[in-house]
C-alpha positions in Angstrom: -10.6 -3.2 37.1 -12.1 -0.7 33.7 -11.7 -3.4 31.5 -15.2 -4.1 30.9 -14.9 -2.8 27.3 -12.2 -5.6 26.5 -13.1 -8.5 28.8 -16.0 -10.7 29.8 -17.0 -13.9 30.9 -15.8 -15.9 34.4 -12.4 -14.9 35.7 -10.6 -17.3 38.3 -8.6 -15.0 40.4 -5.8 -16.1 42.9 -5.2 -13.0 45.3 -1.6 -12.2 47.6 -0.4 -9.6 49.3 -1.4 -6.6 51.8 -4.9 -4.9 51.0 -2.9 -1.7 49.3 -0.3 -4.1 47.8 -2.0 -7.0 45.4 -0.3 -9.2 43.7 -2.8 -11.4 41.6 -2.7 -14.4 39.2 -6.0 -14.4 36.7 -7.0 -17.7 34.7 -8.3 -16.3 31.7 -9.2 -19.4 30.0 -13.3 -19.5 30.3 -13.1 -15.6 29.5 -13.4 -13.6 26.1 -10.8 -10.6 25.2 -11.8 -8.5 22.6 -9.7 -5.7 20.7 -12.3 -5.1 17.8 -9.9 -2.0 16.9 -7.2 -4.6 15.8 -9.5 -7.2 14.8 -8.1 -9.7 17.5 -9.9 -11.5 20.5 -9.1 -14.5 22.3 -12.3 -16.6 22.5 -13.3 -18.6 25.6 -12.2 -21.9 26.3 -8.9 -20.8 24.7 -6.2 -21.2 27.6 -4.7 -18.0 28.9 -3.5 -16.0 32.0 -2.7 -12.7 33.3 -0.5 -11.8 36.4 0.1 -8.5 37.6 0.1 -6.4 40.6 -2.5 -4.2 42.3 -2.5 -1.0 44.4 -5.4 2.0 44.9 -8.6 1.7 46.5 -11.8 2.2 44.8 -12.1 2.8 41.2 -8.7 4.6 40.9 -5.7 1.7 40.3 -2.2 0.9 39.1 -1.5 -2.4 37.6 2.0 -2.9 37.5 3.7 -5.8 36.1 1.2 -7.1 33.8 1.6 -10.2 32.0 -0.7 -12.3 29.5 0.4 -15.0 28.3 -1.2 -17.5 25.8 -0.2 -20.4 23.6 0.1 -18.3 20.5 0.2 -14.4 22.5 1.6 -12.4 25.0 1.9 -9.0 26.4 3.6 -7.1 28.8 3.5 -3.7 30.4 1.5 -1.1 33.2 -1.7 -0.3 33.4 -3.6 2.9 35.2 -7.5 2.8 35.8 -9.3 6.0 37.0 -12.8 6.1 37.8 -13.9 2.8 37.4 -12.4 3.0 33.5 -8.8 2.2 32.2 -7.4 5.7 31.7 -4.0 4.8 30.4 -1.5 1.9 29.4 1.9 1.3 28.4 3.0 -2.2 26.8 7.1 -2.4 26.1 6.1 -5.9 23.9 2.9 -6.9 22.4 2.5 -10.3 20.4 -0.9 -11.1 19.2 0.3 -13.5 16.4 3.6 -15.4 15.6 4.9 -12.1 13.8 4.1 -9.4 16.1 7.1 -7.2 17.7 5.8 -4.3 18.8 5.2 -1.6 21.5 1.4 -0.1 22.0 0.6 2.5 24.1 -3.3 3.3 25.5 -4.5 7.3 26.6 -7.6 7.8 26.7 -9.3 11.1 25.9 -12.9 11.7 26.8 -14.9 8.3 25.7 -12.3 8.0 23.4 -8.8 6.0 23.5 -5.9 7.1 21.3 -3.4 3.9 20.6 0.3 4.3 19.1 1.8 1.4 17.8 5.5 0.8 16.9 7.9 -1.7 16.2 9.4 -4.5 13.6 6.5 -6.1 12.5 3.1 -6.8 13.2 0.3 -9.2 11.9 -2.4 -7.0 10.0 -4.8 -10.0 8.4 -7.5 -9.6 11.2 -7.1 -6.3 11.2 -7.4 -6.4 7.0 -10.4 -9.2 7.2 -12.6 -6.4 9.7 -12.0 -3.5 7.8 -13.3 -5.9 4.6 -16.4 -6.4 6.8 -16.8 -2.7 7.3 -16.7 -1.9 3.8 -19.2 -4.6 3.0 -21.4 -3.4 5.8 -21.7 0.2 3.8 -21.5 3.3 6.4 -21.8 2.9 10.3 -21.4 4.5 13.2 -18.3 3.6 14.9 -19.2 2.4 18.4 -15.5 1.8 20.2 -14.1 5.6 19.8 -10.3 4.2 19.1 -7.8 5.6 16.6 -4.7 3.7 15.8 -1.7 5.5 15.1 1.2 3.1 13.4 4.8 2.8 12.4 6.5 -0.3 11.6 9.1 -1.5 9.6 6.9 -4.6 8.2 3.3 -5.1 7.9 2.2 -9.2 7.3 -0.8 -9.5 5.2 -2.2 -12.2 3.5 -0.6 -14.7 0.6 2.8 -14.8 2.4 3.2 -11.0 1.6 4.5 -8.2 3.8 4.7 -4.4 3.5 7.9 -2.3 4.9 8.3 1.1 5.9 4.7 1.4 6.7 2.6 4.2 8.2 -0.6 3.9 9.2 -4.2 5.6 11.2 -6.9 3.9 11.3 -10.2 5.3 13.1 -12.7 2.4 13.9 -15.6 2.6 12.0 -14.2 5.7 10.4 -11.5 5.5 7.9 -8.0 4.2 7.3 -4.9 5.5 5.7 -1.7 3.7 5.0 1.4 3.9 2.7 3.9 1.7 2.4 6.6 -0.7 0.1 5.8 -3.8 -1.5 8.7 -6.1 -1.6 9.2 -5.3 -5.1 9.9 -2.1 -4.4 6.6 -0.2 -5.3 4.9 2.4 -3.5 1.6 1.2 -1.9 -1.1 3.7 -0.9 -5.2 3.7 0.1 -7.0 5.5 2.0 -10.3 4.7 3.1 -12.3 8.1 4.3 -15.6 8.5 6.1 -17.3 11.5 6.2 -20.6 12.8 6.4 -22.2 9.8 6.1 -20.1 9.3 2.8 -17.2 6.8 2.6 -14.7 7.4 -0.1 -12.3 4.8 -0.9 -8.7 5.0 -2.8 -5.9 3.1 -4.2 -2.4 3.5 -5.8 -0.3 0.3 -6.1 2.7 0.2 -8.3 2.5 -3.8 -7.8 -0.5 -4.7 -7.6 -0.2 -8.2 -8.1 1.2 -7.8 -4.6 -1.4 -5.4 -2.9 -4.1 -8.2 -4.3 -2.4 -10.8 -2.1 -1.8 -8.8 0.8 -5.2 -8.0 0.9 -6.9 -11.6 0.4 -8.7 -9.9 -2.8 -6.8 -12.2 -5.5 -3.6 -14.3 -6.0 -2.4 -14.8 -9.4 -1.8 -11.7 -10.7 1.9 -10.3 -10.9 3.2 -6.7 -11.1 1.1 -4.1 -12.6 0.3 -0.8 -11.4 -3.5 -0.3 -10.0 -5.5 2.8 -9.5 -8.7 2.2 -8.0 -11.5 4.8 -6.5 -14.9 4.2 -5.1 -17.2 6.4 -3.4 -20.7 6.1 -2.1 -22.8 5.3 1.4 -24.9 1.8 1.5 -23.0 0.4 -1.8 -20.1 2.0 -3.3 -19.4 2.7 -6.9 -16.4 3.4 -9.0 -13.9 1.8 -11.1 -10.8 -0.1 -11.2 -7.8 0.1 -13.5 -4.7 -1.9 -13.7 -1.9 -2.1 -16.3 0.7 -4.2 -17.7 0.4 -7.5 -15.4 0.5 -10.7 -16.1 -2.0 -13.7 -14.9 -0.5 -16.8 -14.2 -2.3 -20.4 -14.1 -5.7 -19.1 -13.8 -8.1 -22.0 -13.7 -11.1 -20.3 -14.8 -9.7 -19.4 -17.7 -7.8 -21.8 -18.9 -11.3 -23.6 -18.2 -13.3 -20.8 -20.7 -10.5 -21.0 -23.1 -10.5 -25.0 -23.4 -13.4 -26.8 -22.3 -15.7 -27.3 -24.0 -19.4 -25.4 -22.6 -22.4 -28.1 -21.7 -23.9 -29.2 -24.9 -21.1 -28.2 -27.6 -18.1 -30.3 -28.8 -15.8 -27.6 -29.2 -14.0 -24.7 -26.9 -13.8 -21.1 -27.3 -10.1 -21.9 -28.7 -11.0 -24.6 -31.4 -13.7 -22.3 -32.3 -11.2 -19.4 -33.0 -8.9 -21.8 -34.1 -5.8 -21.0 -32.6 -4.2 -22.7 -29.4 -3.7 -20.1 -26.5 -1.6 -20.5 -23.4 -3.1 -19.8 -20.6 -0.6 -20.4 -18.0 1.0 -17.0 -18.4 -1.1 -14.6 -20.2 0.3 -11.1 -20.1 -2.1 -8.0 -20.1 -1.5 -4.2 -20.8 -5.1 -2.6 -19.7 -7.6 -4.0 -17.2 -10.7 -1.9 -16.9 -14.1 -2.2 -14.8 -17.1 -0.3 -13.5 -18.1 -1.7 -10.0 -20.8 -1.4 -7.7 -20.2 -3.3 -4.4 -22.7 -3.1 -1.5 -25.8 -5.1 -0.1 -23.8 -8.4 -0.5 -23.3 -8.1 -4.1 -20.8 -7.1 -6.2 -22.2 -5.6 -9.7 -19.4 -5.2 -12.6 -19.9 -2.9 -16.4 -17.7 -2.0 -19.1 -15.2 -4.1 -17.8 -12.0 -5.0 -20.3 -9.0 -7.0 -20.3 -6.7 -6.1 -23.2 -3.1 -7.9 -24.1 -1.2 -9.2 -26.9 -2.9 -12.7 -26.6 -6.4 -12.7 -25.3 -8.3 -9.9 -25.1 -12.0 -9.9 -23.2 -15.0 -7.8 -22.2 -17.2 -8.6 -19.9 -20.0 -7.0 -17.4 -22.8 -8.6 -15.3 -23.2 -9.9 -11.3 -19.5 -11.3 -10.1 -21.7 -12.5 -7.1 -24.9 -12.0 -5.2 -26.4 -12.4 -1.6 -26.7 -16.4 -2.7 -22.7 -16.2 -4.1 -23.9 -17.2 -7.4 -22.3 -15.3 -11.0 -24.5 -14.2 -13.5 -21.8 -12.9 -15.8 -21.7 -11.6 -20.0 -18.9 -10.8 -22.3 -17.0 -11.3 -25.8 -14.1 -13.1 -26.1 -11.2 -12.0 -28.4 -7.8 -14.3 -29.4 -5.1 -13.1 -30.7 -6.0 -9.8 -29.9 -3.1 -7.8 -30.6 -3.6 -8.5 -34.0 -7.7 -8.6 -33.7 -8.1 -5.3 -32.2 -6.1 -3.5 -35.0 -9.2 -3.1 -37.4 -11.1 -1.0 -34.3 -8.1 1.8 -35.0 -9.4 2.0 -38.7 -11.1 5.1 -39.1 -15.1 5.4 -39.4 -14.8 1.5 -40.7 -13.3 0.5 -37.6 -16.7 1.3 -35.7 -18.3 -1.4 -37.1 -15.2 -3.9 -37.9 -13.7 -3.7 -34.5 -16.8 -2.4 -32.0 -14.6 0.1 -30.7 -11.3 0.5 -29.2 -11.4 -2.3 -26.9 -13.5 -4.8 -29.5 -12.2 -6.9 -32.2 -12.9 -8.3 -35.9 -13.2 -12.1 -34.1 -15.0 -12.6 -31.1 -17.0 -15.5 -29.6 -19.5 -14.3 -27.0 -20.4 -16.4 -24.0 -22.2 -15.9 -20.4 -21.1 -17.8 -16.9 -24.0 -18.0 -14.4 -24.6 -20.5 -11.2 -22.8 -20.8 -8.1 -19.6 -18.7 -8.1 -16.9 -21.5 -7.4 -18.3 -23.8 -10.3 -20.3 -21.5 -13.3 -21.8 -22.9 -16.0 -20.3 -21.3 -19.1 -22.2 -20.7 -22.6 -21.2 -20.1 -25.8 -22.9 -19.1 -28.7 -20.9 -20.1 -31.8 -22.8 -18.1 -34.2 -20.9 -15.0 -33.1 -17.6 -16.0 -34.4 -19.0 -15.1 -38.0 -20.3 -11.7 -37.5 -17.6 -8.8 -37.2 -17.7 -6.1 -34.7 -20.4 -4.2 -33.6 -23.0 -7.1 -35.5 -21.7 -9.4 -32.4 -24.1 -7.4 -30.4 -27.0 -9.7 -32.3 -25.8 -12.7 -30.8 -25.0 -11.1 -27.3 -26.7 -13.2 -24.5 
């Protein structure tokens, strides 16, 4: 009954009652139930069932009593159906996932359908992994004419972290904007706005180590406060800045920092002679130019800066075939390194700038993205500064 939007495949239906008064139990198990607006669907073969009861005649119906119920979901609520097309619905308890609690009500408007969400908490990591697609996808035409209106005292994402006191509207296909509270108490906001065939995307994250969890994009970072802004149509291009965090037990880098490459006998730290710890290495400036689009993600003028280990870096994070392709200069010790790029006019060429350093070893990682082979040239040790650039790969 106007559900053809949401459901499809074979429906066994058990029918009782007068012809005005139905009351029906459906088998939903060999059938499909999609919410692409929440990023949920039940596929078939997945065991599920829906009672409720039926009056009207013809294309205009009530459907009281509703009831889904699934291994792992449930819902519950009144539906109304006008013209052959669901019109309106009111659910007092939705549960798509073990940590949904909420109320949703349907109106539609037009070809459109307006949907208000409210409650304690609900699961947002489908809803997080499709709006990732989108983005990757570059600018489209939203074909399912749903907003989402939201207000709930805890939003799930991924890495076991959670947002409170969250408000959110999201527009399929159109743009998202949501502010909330990480656990540690910092402010979380991004918007994601289409417009004219333009998608602009921001972010303000007073823990970003948090926001990078919740949204699947990386877990060993803690704290920090992150701005990020990116605008553009097929790809989108901006940059990325984050300070004073901390990276804990990255194995890529305490791989770059202590093995040694394929073909040497010695690592980027017995080169610069000087053991570095790598299992908590705190950094006050993280910088980067991106361009993400056409299943590639493109990086320049990219820095990490801190007390310890200090790096710049800029090439392909990954392409189309996931492989890395990526360039940079390696600084230890760097609070004390980076001191001679502050020495006027000398500094230029003794420290390569603000964000180089006397000592630097330059290397390159390229091949498949989960394993990279990393090169070093040891040559570049010896020459300070802005001369590095000779032995550059």
């Amino acid at each position: 009954p106007g559900l053809n939007a949401i459901l499809s495949g074979p429906v066994k239906v058990q029918v009782q009652g007068s012809a005005d008064n139905r009351k029906l139990e459906a088998d939903l198990g060999a059938a499909k139930i999609d919410l692409p607006w929440v990023g949920w669907s039940k596929g078939a073969g997945i065991p599920a069932k829906a009672t409720f009861s039926l009056s009207g005649a013809g294309g205009d119906l009530q459907i009281s009593d509703f009831q889904l119920q699934g291994k792992s979901f449930s819902a519950r609520g009144i539906l109304s159906v006008a013209g052959g097309a669901l019109q309106s619905a009111r659910f007092d308890h939705v549960s798509l996932t073990g940590d949904d609690d909420v109320a949703v009500s349907v109106k539609r408007s037009g070809k459109a359908y307006a949907v208000s969400v409210n409650g304690s908490s609900l699961d947002a990591r489908s809803l997080i992994k499709g709006i990732n697609d989108d983005m990757a996808a570059g600018v489209r035409a939203s074909t399912t004419g749903v907003t989402v209106d939201a207000r709930l005292k805890r939003l799930v994402g991924f890495g076991g972290e959670a947002l409170s006191d969250v408000s959110l509207q999201y527009t399929a296909g159109g743009g998202l904007a949501l502010a909330g509270v990480a656990r540690s108490g910092g402010a979380v906001q991004i918007e994601n706005i289409v417009s004219g065939g333009k998608r602009r995307v921001s972010i303000d994250s007073q823990d970003a180590g948090a926001l990078l969890r919740f949204l699947n994009v990386y877990g060993r970072v803690q704290g920090g406060a992150l701005k990020l802004a990116l605008a553009g149509d097929k790809s989108l291009r901006g940059r990325v800045d984050i300070r004073d965090f901390t990276v804990v037990d990255e194995p890529k880098l305490s791989s770059l920092v202590s093995s040694p490459p394929p073909g040497g006998d010695r690592s980027l730290s017995q080169l610069a002679k000087t053991k570095i710890d790598t299992s908590r290495v705190k950094f006050d400036k993280g910088y980067v130019e991106l361009e993400r689009g056409d299943g590639s993600l493109r990086i320049a003028n990219g820095v990490l800066r801190g007390p310890v280990i200090g790096t710049t870096f800029q090439g392909t994070a990954y392409d189309k075939q996931n492989r890395m392709d990526m360039t940079g200069t390696f600084m230890p010790a760097y609070g004390l390194n980076s001191i001679f790029g502050d020495i006027p006019v000398l500094g230029a060429f003794l420290g390569n700038g603000r964000d180089g350093g006397l000592i630097g070893l330059t290397y390159r990682l390229r091949g498949d993205v989960k394993s990279p082979r990393l090169e070093v040239n040891p040559l570049s040790v010896i020459a300070p500064g802005i001369f590095r650039s000779i032995f550059e790969f």
